[in-house]
N, C-alpha and C positions, 0 to 999 in steps of 0.2 A: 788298409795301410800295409806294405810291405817294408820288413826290415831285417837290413844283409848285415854279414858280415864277421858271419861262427864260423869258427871250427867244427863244432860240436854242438846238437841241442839235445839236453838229455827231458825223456818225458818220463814225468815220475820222479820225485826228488822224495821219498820213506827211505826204508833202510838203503834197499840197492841203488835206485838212483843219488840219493845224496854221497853215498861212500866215491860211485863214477862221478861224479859232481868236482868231488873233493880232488879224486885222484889224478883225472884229467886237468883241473886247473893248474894244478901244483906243476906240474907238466909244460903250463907254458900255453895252454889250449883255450882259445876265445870260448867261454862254455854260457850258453843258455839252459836253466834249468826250468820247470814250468813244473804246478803242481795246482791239480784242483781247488787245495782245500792249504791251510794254514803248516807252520814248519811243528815237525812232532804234533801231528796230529792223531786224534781218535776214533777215526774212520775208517781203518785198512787194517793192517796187519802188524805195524810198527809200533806199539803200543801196548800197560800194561804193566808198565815199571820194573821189567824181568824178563830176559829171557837165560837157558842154559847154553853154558858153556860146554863142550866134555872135547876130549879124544880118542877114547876106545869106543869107538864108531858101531855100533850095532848095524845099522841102515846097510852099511856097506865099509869094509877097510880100505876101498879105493880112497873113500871120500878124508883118509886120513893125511894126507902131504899137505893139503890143503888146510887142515885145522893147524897144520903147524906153523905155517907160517901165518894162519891168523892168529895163535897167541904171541907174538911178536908183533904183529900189528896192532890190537889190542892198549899192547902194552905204549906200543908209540902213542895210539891214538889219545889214550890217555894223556901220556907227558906234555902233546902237542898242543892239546886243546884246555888242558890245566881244568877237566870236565871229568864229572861223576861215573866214567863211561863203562868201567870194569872193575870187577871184584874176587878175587882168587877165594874159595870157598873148599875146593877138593869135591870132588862124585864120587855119589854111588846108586850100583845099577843090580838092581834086585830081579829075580827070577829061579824060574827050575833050572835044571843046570842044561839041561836039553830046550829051551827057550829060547826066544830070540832077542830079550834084553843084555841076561846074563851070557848064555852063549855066544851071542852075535858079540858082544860085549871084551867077551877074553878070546877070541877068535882075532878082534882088530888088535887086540893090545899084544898077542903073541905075534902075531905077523910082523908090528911094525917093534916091537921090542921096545912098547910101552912099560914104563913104572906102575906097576900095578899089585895090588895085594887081593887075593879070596879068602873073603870070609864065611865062616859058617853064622847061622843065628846066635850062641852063645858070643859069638865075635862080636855081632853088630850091638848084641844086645850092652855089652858091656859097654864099647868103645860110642855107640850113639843110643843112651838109652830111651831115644823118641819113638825108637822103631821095634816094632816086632814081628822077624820074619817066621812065616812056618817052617814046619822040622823038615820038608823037603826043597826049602828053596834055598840059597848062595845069594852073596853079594859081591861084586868086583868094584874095589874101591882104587880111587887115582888120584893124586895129587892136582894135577893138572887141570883140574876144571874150576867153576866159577859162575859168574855172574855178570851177563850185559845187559845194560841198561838201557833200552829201545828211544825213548823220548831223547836222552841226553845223547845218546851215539846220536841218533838222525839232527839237533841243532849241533854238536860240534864238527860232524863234518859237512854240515853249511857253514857254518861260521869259517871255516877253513876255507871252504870254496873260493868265498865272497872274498875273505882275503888277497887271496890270488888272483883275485877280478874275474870271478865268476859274477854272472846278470842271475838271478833268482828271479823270479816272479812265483807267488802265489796267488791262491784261488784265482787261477786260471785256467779254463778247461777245454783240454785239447778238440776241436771237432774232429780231425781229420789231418793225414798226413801220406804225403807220397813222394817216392824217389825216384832217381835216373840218373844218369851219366853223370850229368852238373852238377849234384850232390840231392838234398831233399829241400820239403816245402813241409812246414808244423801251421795248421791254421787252426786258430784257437778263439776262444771268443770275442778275443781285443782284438788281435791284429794277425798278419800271415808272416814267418819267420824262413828266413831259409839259411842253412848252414853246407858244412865239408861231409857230416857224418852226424846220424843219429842213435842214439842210446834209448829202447824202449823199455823201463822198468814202470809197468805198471800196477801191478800187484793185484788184486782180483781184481781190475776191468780189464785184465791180458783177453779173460773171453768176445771181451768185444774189439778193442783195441788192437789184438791182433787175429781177427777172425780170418784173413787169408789164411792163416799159416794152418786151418783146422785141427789145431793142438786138442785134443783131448783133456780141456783141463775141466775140473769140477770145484768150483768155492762154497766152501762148506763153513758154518754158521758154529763157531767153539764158543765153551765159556770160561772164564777164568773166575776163580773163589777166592776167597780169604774167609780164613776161619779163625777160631780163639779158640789158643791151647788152656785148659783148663788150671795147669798149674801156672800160667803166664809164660811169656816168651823167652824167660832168660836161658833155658836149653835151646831154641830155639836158636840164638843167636849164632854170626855167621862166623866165628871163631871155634864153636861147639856143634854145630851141625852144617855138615853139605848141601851141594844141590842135588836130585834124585831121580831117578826113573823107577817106579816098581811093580813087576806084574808085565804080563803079556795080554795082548788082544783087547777085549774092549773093557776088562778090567785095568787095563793098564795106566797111571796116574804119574805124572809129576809135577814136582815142585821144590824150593826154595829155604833157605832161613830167614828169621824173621830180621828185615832190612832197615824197615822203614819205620820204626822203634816200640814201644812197649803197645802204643794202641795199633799201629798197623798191621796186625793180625799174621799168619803164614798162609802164604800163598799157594796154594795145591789145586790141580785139575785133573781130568780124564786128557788121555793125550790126542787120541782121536773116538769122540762121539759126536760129531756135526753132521748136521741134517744140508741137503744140497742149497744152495739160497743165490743168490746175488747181492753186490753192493748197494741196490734198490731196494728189495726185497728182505733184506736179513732182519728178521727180531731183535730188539734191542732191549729187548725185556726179559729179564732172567728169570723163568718160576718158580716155584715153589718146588715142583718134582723133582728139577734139575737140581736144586740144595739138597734137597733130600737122598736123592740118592748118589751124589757124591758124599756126602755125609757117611753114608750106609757105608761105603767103599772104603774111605779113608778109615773107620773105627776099627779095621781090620789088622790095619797095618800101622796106625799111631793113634794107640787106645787115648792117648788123653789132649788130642786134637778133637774136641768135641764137645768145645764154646760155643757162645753164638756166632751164626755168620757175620763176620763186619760188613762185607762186599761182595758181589761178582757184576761181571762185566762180559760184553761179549768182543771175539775177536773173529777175522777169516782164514783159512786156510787157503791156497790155490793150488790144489792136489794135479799130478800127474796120476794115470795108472801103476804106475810103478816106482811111483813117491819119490823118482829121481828130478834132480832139476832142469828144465831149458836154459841154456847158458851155450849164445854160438854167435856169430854170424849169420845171419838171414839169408835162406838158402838160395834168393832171387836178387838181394839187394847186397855187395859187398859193403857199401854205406853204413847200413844197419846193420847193430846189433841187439839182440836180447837178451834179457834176464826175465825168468817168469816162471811159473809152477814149483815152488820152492816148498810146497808140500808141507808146511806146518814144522819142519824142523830146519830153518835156512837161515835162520837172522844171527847165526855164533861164526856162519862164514862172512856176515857184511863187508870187513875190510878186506878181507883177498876179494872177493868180489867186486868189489870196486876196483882192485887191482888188475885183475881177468878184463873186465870191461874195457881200461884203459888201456892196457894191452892190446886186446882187439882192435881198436879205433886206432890207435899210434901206429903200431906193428905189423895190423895187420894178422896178429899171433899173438898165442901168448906161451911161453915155456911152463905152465901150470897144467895140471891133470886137468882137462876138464869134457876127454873121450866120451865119457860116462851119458854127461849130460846134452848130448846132439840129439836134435829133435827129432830126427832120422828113424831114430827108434821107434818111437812112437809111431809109425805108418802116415805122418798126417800127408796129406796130397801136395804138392808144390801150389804156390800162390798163383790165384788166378785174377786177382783184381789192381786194378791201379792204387785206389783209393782204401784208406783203411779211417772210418769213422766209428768211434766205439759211440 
């Protein structure tokens, strides 16, 4: 069965596809979205009940124009969707002062003439006394950060979609898709779709999904903890404690205030310790080591975070070599575009991203920084097949 008649089909409806979902309907754009598996689902990356907010960008200060106008979208997204979607909490970003939390940290915030305070440990200790830094490390604290809510952002901007008469479909799983002059063709387990222009956000099946493009990406297998502060959650709380990044390299850990109320424990992880895996392949079983020694790690830096575990869970990253994102036009198909390799720190740009997408596909362009992220970089070879089946 074939059936006409998009503007736009977007593959992948988690964080990036549903925000291009949202923002191309609202637009006026005949939009099919299509997705494996259920809306706010817990199979991919959009999941977890948290992600961080910030603006003094460590990763990169390019990537700073961009978070600004996603707290602005943020903030729409909320009023629009009358949804849990965002939470103003303030950051802090701990490190040696020659580090690339804290340095990288006041490096974006003096460049783009961020609001920002440095503290010493006597600083932090007083003003959050959950934390304790060593006598050689700094904190750079901001206003401006927060808390987004991966489950509730991915159903409000479906819900918004569908509004706008966006077509949804779930668990339904893409076979295969290919473009040309006449626009594309999405052939999926139901039926074969053809549209104006397609949106591929697939989040770890980009390695197969878009294996023309032989992106360099690698999805690696995180966990997420919840743990029980010893004296109970009320310091804990998001009015009394920020969200955080502390430490460099592979001791490096963030996390959260306690959100989700006196038993939902505080949420803290390693930011990057993931073993290579696949969306087939990944364990879903969190062991005993893995609590343990995040346990060890966090006693460092928040002595009385060291309750019982409540939870951990796992999640995927879709790493580039250089932890920047793919975010372009398809360098064979002007039709398509992409979003993919967001590298474990990508889901606090969701709504500009959505907004980039749509921009691509309408315009053609978009007026948003997003140099950075051409696949170009990465050396991958131009596409050599018709057909792309993950």
């Amino acid at each position: 069965m074939a059936t006409n008649g998009y503007d736009v089909i977007v593959l992948g409806t988690g964080g990036m596809g549903s925000a291009a979902a949202s923002a191309l309907a609202r637009r006026g754009q005949r939009v099919l979205g299509l997705d494996r598996f259920g809306p706010g689902h817990d199979r991919g990356s959009s999941h977890g009940g948290s992600r961080i907010y910030r603006q003094s960008y460590f990763e990169d200060p390019a990537y700073v124009p961009l978070l600004l106008r996603a707290w602005e979208l943020w903030h729409q997204l909320a009023a629009d969707s009358g949804r849990d979607v965002f939470l103003p909490t303030g950051g802090l970003y701990v490190g040696r002062p020659d580090g690339t939390t804290f340095g990288g940290s006041l490096r974006a915030a003096r460049q783009w003439r961020l609001e920002h305070e440095v503290l010493g440990p006597p600083d932090v200790a007083r003003r959050f006394p959950t934390l304790r830094l060593a006598e050689d490390e700094l904190a750079l604290h901001e206003e401006r950060a927060g808390i987004a809510r991966p489950e509730q952002t991915v159903l409000a901007h479906l819900e918004l979609a569908a509004a706008a008469g966006a077509e949804l479909h779930s668990h339904e799983e893409v076979l295969d898709w290919d473009a040309g002059p006449a626009g594309v063709r999405v052939r999926t387990s139901r039926a074969s779709y053809t549209a104006g222009a397609l949106v591929v956000a697939p989040g770890a099946w980009a390695p197969e999904v878009l294996a023309d493009l032989g992106l360099p990406l690698t999805v690696e297998r995180q966990v997420m903890h919840w743990l029980t502060p010893t004296g109970g959650t009320a310091r804990y709380e998001p009015a009394r404690h920020p969200v955080y990044i502390c430490g460099d390299g592979p001791d490096q850990v963030y996390g959260f205030p306690a959100i989700d109320g006196p038993d939902g424990g505080v949420k803290i992880s390693f930011f990057r310790a993931g073993a290579p895996c696949t969306p087939e392949t990944i364990d879903r079983t969190v062991h005993p080591d893995e609590v343990a020694r995040l346990r060890a790690r966090v006693a460092r830096t928040f002595p009385d975070l060291v309750g019982p575990p409540l939870d951990a869970r796992t999640c995927m990253y879709t790493t580039t070599p250089d932890e920047h994102f793919v975010l372009a036009r398809h360098p064979e198909h002007e039709a398509v575009v992409v979003a993919c390799g967001f590298s474990g720190h990508g889901f606090k740009f969701v709504p500009v991203v959505g907004e980039v997408l749509a921009d691509l596909v309408v315009d053609g362009r978009t007026d948003h920084p997003i140099a950075l992220f051409d696949p170009s970089r990465l050396g991958a070879p131009l596409p050599v097949a018709a057909d792309r089946a993950p």
